[in-house]
C-alpha positions in Angstrom: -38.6 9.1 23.8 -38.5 7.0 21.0 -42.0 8.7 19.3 -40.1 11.7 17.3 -37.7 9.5 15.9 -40.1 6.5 15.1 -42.8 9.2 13.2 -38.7 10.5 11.0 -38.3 6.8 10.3 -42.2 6.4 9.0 -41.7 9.4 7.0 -38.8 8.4 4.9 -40.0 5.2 4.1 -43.1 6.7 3.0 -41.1 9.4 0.9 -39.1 6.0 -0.2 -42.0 5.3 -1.8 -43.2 8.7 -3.0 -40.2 8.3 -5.2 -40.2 5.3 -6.7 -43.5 5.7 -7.7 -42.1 9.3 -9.6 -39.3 7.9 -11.7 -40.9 8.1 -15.3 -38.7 9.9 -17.5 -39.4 11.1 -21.2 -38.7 8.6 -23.7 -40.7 7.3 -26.5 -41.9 3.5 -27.3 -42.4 1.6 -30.6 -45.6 0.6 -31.3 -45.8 -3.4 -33.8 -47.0 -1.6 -36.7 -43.6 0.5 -36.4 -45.9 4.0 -35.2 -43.6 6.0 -32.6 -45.4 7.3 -29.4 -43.0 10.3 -27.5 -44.2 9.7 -23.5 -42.7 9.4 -19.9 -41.3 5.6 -19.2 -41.1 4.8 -15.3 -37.2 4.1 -15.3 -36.8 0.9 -12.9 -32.3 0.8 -13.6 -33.2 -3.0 -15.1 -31.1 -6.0 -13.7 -33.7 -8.7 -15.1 -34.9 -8.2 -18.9 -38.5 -6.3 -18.3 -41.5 -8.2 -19.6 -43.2 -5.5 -19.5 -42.8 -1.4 -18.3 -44.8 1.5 -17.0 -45.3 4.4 -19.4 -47.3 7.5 -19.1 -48.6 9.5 -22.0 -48.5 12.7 -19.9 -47.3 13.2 -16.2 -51.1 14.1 -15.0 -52.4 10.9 -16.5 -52.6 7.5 -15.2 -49.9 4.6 -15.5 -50.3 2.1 -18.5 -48.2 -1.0 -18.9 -46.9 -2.1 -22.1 -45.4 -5.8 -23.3 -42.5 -6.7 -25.0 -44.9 -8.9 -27.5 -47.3 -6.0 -27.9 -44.9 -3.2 -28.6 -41.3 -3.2 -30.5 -39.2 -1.2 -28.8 -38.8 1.5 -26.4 -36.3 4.8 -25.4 -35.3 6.4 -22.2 -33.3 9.7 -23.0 -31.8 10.7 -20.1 -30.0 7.2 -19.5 -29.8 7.1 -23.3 -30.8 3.5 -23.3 -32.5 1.5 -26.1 -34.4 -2.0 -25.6 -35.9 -3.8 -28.2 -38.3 -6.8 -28.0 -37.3 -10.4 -28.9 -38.8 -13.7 -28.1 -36.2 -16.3 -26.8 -35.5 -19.6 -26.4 -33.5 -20.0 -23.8 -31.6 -23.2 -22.3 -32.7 -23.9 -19.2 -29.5 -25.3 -16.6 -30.1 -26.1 -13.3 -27.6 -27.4 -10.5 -28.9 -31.0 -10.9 -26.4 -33.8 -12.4 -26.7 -34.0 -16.4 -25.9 -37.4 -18.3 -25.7 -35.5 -21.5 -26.1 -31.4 -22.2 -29.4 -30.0 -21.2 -31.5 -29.6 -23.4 -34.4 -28.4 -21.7 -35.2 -24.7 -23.5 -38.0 -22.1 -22.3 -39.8 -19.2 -24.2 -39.7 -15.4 -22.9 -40.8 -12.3 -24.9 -38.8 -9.6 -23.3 -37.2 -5.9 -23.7 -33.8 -6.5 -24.7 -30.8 -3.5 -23.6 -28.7 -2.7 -26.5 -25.2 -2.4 -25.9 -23.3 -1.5 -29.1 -24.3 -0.9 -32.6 -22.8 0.0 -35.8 -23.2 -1.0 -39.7 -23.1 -4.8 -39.4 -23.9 -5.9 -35.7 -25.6 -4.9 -32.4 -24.8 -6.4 -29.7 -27.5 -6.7 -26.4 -28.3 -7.9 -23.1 -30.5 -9.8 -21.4 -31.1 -11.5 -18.4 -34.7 -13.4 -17.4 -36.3 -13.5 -14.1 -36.8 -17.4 -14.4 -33.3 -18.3 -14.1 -31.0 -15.0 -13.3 -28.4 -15.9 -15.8 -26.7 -13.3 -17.9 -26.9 -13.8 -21.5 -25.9 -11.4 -24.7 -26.9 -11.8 -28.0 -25.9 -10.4 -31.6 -27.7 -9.1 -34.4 -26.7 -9.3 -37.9 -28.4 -8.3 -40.7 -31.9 -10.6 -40.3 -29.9 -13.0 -38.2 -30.3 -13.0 -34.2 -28.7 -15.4 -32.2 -27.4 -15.7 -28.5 -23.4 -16.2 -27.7 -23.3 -19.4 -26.3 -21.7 -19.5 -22.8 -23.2 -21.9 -19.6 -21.6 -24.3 -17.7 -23.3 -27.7 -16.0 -23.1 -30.5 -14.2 -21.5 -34.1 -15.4 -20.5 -37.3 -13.7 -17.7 -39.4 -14.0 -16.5 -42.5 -12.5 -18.5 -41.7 -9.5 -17.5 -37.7 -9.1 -18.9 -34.8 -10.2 -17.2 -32.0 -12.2 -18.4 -28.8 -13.9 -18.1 -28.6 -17.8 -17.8 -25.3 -19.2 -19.5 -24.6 -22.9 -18.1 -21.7 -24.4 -19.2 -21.5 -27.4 -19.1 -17.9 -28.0 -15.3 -18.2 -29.1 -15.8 -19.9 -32.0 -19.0 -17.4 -33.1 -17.4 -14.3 -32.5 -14.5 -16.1 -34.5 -16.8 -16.8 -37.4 -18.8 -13.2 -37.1 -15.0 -11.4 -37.6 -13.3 -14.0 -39.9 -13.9 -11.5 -42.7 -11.0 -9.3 -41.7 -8.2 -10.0 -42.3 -5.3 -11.1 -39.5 -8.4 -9.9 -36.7 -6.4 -12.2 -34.2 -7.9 -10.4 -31.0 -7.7 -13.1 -28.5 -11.3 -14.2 -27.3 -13.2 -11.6 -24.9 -14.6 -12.6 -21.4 -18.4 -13.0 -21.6 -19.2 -9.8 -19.7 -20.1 -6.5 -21.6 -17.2 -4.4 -21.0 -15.0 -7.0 -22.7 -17.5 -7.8 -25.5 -18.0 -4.6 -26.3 -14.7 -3.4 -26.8 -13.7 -7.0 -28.8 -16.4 -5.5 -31.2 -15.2 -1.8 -31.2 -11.7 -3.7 -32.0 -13.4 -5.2 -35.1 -15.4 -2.3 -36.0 -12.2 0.0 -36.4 -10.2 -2.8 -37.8 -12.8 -3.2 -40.5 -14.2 0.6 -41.0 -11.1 2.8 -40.4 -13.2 6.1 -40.7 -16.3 5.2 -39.6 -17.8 5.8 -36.1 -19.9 3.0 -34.4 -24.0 4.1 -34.5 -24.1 3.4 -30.5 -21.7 2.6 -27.7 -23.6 2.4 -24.1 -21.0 4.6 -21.8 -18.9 2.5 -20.0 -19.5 3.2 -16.5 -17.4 2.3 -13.4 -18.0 2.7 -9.7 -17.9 6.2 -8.1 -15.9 6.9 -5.3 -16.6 9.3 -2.2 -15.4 10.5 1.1 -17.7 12.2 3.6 -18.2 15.1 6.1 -20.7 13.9 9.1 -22.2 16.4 11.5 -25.2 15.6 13.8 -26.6 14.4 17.0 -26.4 10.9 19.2 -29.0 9.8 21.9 -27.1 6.2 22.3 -25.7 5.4 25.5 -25.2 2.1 25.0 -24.7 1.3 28.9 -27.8 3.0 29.5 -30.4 2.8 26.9 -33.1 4.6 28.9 -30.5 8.1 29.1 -31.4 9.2 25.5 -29.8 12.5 26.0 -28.4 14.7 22.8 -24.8 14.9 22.7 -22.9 16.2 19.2 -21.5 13.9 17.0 -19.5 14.4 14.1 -17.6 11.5 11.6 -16.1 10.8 8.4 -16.9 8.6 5.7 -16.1 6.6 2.4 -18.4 5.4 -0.1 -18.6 3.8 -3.3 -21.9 3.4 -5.6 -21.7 1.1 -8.0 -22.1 0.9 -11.9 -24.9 0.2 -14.3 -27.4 -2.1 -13.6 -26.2 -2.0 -9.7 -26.2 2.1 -9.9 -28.5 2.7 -7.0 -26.4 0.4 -4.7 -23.7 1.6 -2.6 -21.4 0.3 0.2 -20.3 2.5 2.6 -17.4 2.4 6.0 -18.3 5.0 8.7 -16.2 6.2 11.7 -18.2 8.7 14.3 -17.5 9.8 17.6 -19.9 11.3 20.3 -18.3 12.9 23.4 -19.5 13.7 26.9 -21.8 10.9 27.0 -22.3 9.7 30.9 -21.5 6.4 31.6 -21.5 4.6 35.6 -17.9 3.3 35.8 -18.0 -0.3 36.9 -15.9 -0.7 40.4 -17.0 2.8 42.0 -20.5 3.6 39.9 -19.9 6.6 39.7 -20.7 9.0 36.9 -17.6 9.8 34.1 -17.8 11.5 31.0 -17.1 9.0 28.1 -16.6 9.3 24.3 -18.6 6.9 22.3 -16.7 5.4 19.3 -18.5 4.2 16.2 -17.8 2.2 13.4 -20.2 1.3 10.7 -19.8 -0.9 7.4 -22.7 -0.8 5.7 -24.4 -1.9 2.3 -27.5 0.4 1.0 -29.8 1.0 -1.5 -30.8 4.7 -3.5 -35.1 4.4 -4.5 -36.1 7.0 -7.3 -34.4 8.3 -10.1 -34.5 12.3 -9.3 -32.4 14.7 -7.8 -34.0 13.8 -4.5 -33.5 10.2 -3.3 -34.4 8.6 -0.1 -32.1 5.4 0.7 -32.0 2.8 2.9 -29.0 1.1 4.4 -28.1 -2.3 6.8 -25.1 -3.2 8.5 -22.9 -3.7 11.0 -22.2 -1.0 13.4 -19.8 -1.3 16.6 -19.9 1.0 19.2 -17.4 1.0 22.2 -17.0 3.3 24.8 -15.1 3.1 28.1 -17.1 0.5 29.5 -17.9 -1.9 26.6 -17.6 -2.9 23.3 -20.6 -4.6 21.2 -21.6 -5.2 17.7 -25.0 -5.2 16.1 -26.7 -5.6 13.1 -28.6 -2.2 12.2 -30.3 -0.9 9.9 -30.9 3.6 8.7 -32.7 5.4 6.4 -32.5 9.4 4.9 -32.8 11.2 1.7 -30.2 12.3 -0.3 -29.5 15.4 -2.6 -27.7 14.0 -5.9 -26.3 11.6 -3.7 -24.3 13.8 -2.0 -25.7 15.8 0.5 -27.6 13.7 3.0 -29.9 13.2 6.4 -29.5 10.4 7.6 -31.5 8.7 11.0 -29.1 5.7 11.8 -29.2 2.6 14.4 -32.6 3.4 15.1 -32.8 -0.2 15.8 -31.2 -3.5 17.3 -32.3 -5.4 14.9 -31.1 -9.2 15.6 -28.5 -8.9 18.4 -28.6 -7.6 21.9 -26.7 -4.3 23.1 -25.6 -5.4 26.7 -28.7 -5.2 27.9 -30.9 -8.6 28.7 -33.8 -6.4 28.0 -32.8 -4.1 25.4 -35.4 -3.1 23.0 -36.2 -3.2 19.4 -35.8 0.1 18.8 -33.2 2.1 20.5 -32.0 5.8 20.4 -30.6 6.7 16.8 -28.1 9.5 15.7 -29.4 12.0 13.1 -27.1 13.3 10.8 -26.2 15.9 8.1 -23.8 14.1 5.4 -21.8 15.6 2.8 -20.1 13.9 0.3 -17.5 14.6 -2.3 -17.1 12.6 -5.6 -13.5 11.6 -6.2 -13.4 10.9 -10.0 -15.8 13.3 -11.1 -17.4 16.4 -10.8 -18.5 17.8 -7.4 -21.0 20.8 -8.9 -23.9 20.3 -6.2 -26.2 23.0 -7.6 
């Protein structure tokens, strides 16, 4: 029963990875000596600074991985993104109890995203793998520096409290003080409001002028869905797996930036004329199965084509019980907005009502179709 719907599962995740392994996208890197190379960088939507990326030459040849202290920069045209190499010293603050400020600093080469740009100053991001914390940094003119900004641990008289050291106030202070009455009060130390405390500055300072670069500010997109498909669960009797029609609606949000591929998602479906044993006589009634899912998922690739996974908790309910498990589905997607979906294909970590219930249980397939609510909706 559960063979057809096991060998869908298989497939996607195998398609899952199909795609990520296709997401190189035309670009060009920087070699030391300044020599450009035009080629196809595997596009990995960044969190952590890479160390190093994936580039091919040309589409039929083989992968080649290139290092931030080997090459100078590199491009990716479709995302419009630029990242430059730097090497860093970086503080190191851990969770532990500090007499003083640590001082304990490490050394990274990595590919740095730039942010904003113009005549004077760029402004980047980076964030390492060995400690997760968000950093930006400023260039201007030969100089390269970080904008201070951590927080630690200090004891006193017996109790702990966190100091904060912000010292990026006083430098971005210092890197406008020569305009005059720039009294723009101090930005938070995330790259929305860095970015526009800069643009501020820029246009205070050069009136006419535009700014070289400004990475698009991006915010969350917002869906509602259209679900259409079949259900095999009975949840009071697993072992049914009959195919009854289904059909739900939806509402979804994928999120911004460096989180782009991640999405969280609140499902209502309902299946009708699904048999259940009612508990006093036993007899057979007709019963209308009622689901609601709040899930959290993940787009792989960068194409038009994208499978996805997704994990959650689904409740079902029905005339004769109610229960809650933790469960996961996969599909692929069409620009993210039409989808097939396999869902609850398993049980995961809680029981369904059943002592013996197993892992994997009957799923619902489904046809999904989304429409963006603040943007546009062209699907072909």
């Amino acid at each position: 029963m559960f063979r057809p719907f096991l060998l869908t599962v298989i497939l996607l995740l195998n398609t899952g990875y199909v795609f990520a392994q296709s997401t190189f996208q035309k670009g060009y890197i920087v070699k030391s000596a300044g020599d450009t190379l035009a080629c196809y960088i595997q596009y990995q939507d960044w969190s952590d600074s890479p160390a190093e990326i994936r580039i091919k030459r040309d589409l039929t040849q083989k992968e080649e991985i290139i290092s931030a202290v080997s090459y100078k920069a590199f491009y990716i045209a479709k995302e419009n993104q630029l990242y430059k190499s730097y090497t860093l010293n970086l503080l190191y603050v851990s969770e532990d109890v500090y007499a003083t400020k640590p001082d304990t600093y490490f050394q990274q080469t990595l590919f740095l995203q730039q942010l904003w740009s113009d005549q004077k100053i760029s402004l980047y991001y980076a964030r390492s793998d060995k400690d997760g914390r968000i950093r930006f940094f400023i260039e201007e003119g030969p100089s390269f520096y970080e904008l201070i900004n951590y927080s630690f641990y200090r004891q006193k008289e017996g109790q702990n409290y966190r100091v904060a050291v912000q010292e990026y106030k006083q430098q971005l202070e210092q890197l406008t003080a020569d305009v005059a009455n720039f009294s723009m009060t101090s930005p938070i130390y995330a790259s929305r409001y860095l970015i526009n405390y800069l643009q501020a500055y820029h246009d205070r300072k050069y009136t006419a002028e535009p700014v070289k670069f400004r990475l698009k500010d991006e915010k969350s997109t917002f869906y509602v869905g259209l679900n259409a498909g079949l259900e095999r669960l009975n949840i009071s009797d697993l072992s049914q797996g009959k195919n009854q029609a289904s059909v739900g609606v939806s509402a979804r949000v994928n999120f911004p930036r460096n989180h782009q591929q991640m999405y969280a998602k609140i499902a209502f479906h309902r299946a009708s004329k699904i048999v259940v044993l009612q508990e006093e006589t036993r007899r057979p009634v007709d019963s209308n199965l009622k689901t609601i899912e709040i899930l959290a998922g993940q787009y792989l690739g960068g194409g038009k084509i994208q499978p996805f996974y997704n994990v959650g908790l689904v409740i079902f309910s029905n005339k004769i019980a109610t229960t809650g498990i933790l469960t996961p589905g996969v599909g692929v997607s069409f620009k993210k907005r039409l989808e097939l979906e396999v869902s609850h294909f398993s049980r995961l970590f809680f029981k369904m009502g059943q002592e013996e219930a197993p892992f994997l249980i009957p799923p619902r397939i489904s046809l999904n179709y989304y429409i963006k609510l603040n943007g546009p909706n062209k699907l072909f």
